[in-house]
VEXLUMMAR-676748 format. One line per field, with one value per residue (C-alpha): residue number from 1; x, z, y. Coordinates in steps of 0.001 Angstrom, whole numbers, plus 500000, padded with zeros to 6 digits. Layout:
<recs>
pos = [NUM; ...]
xx = [X; ...]
zz = [Z; ...]
yy = [Y; ...]
</recs>
This chain:
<recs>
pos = [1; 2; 3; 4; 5; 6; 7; 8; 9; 10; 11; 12; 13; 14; 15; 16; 17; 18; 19; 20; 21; 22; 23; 24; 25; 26; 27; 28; 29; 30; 31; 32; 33; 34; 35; 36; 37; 38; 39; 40; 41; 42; 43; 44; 45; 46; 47; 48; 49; 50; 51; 52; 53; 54; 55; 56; 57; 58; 59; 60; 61; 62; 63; 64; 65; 66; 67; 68; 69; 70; 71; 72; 73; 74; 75; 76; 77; 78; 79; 80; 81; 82; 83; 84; 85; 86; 87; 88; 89; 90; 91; 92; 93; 94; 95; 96; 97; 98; 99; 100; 101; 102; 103; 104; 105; 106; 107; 108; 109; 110; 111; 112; 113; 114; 115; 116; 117; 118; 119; 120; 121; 122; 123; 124; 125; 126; 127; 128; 129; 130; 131; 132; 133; 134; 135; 136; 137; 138; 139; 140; 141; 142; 143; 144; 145; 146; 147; 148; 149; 150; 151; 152; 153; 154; 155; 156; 157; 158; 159; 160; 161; 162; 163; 164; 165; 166; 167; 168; 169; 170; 171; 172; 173; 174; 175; 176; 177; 178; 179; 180; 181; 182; 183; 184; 185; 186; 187; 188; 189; 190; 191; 192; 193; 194; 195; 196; 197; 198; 199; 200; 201; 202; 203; 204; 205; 206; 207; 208; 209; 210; 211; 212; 213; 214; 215; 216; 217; 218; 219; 220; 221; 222; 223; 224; 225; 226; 227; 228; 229; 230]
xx = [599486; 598541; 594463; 592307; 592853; 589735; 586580; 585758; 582729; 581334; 581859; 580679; 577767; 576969; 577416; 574612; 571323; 572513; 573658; 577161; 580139; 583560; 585307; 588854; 591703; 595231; 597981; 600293; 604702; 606343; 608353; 605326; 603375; 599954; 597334; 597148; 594538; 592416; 594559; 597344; 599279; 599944; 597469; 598460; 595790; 592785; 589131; 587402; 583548; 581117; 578317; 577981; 575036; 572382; 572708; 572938; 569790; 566942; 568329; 569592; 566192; 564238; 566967; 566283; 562533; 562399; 564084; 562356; 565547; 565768; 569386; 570545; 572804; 574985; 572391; 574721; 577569; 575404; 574287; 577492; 579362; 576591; 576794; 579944; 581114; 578642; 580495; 584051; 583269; 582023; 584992; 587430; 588524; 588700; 586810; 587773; 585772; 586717; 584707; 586575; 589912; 592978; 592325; 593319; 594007; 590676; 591704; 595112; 593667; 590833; 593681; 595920; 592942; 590721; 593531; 591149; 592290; 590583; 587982; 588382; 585621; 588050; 586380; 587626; 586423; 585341; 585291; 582559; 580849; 582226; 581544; 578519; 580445; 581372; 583506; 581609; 584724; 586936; 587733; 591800; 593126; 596307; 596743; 596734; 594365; 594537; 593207; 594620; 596531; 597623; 595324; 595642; 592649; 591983; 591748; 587894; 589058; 592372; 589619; 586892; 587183; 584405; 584968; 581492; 582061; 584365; 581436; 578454; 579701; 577563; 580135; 583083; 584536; 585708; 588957; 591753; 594275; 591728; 588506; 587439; 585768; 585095; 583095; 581108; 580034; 579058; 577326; 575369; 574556; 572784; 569119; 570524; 572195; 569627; 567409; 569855; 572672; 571178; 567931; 568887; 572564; 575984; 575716; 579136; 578980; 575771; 577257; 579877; 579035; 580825; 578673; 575376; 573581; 574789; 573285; 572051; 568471; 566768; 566127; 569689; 570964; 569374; 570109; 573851; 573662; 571814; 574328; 577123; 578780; 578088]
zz = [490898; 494481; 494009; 495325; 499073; 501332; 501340; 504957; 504832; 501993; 503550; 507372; 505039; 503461; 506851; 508796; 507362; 508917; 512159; 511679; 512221; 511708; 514693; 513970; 512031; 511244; 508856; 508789; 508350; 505704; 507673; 509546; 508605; 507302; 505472; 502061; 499868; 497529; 494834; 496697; 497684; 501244; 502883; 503685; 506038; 507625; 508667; 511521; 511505; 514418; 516463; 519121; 521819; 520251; 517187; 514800; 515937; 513878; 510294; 511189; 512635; 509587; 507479; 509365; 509612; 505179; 505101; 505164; 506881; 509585; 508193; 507914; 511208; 511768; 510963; 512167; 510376; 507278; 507728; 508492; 505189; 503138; 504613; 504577; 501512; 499692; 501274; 500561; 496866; 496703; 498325; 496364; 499742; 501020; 503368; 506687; 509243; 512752; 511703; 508654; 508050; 507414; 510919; 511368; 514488; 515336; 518794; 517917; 515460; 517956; 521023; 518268; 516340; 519761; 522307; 524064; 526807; 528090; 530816; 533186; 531154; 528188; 526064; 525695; 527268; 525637; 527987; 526771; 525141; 528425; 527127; 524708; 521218; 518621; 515863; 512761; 509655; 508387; 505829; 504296; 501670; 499394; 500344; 504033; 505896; 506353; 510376; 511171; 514280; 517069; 519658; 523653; 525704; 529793; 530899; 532848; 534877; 536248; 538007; 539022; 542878; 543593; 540435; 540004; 537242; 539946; 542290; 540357; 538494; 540041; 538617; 540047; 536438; 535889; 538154; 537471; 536381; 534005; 532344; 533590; 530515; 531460; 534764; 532964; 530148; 532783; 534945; 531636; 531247; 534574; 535275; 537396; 534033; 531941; 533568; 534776; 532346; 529313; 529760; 531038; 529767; 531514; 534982; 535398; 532200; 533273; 537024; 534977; 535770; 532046; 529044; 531022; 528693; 525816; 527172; 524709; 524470; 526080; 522176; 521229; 524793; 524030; 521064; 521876; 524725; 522767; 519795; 522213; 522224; 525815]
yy = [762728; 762634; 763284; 766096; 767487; 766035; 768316; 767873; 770520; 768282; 765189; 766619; 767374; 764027; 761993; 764588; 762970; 759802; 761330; 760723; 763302; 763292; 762704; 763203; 763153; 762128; 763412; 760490; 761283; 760405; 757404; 756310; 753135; 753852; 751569; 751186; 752813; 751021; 751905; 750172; 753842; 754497; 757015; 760179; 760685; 759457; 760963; 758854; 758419; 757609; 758802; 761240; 759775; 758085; 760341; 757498; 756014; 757604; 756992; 753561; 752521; 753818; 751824; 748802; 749320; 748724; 746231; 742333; 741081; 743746; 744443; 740831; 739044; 742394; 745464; 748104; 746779; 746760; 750173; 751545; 750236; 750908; 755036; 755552; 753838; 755690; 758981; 757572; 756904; 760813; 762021; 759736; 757947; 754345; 753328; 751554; 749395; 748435; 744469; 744205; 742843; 744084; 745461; 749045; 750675; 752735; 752922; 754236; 756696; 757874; 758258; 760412; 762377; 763195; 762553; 760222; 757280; 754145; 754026; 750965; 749644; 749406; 752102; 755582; 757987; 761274; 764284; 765938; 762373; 760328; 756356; 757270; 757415; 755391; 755038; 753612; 753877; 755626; 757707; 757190; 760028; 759773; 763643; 765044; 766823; 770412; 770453; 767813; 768581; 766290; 766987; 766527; 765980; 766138; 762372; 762236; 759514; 760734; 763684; 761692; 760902; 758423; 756113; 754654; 752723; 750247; 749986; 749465; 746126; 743346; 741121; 742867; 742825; 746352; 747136; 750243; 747549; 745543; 744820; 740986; 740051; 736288; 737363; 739865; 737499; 734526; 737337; 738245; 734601; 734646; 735375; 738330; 739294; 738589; 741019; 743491; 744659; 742689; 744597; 748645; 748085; 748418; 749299; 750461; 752525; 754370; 754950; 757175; 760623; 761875; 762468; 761729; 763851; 761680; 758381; 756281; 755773; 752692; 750815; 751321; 749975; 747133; 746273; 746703; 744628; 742033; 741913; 740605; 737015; 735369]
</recs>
């Protein structure tokens, strides 16, 4: 016995409160290579979770806000698995996280689900959402997804003229052909860094003129910028 077909109203449902939506799916063949479930049976499909904007940013900052520890070393982490496993065990799914091992292929899944493609700043680009998304989990199933179709989507950056993002790098780190991680980590490490990008957030990804209404608000800049590993 396969299990029960996914209830994505129910689950689109559960994952509102916290300001999450489902942001894709993924049928997977029957010769393709897919992650096993809990139960140790290939998935048939898979359900991606994240945030639109800053939309996860009220519930997680209540969440944080009762707890002594503020959330422990990795808050959003916490928050996330805590969420969405609660939603997976409802739904009869397993749950997936892009910081926990065995790795699975977000990235892949978001291109295929969303038919997204990489900015120059290494993060896909939405082109409604431009760089202000997220993927939080995911959501596998041992039966697929009834709309789940393979979806194309216009590539923002193959239409934007200007290219912003190239220019406003202080550190000259984001290029077409790259993303130079090492200069943007010892430009972050700098005083210039410390109170540019480390305080308002990625130049380059504000200069992109996708999404702008889905910037993320100053606290959650912040406290993105502040999680990273200089």
């Amino acid at each position: 016995m396969r299990g029960r077909r996914p209830d994505l109203d129910t689950i689109r449902a559960a994952l509102k409160p916290h300001g999450l939506f489902l942001r894709g799916t993924v049928n997977f063949a029957g010769d393709e290579a897919a992650p096993d479930l809990a139960d140790g049976r290939p998935a048939a499909s898979v359900a991606l979770v994240g945030n639109i904007g800053s939309s996860i940013w009220p519930a997680f900052s209540r969440w944080r806000a009762e707890r002594a520890d503020r959330g422990g070393p990795d808050p959003l982490d916490a928050w996330s698995k805590e969420v969405v496993q609660a939603v997976a065990a409802a739904a009869g799914a397993t749950a997936w996280f892009p910081s926990d091992p065995p790795w699975q292929p977000f990235q892949r899944w978001a291109m295929r689900a969303e038919g997204l493609k990489a900015s120059p700043l290494g993060i896909l680009i939405h082109p409604v959402y431009g760089l202000w998304h997220g993927y939080r989990g995911a959501l596998g199933f041992s039966m697929p997804i009834a709309d789940a179709p393979l979806r194309a989507a216009p590539h923002p950056c193959a239409h934007c003229r200007d290219k912003p993002c190239l220019t406003a790098c202080p550190a000259g780190a984001v290029r077409l052909d790259m993303f130079d991680v090492p200069a943007c980590r010892a430009h972050l490490r700098m005083p210039v860094g410390q109170g540019g990008c480390m305080v308002a957030g990625c130049l380059s990804r504000a200069a992109c003129p996708v999404g702008a209404a889905y910037r993320y608000d100053e606290a959650q800049l912040r406290f993105h910028m502040a999680a990273l590993s200089l």
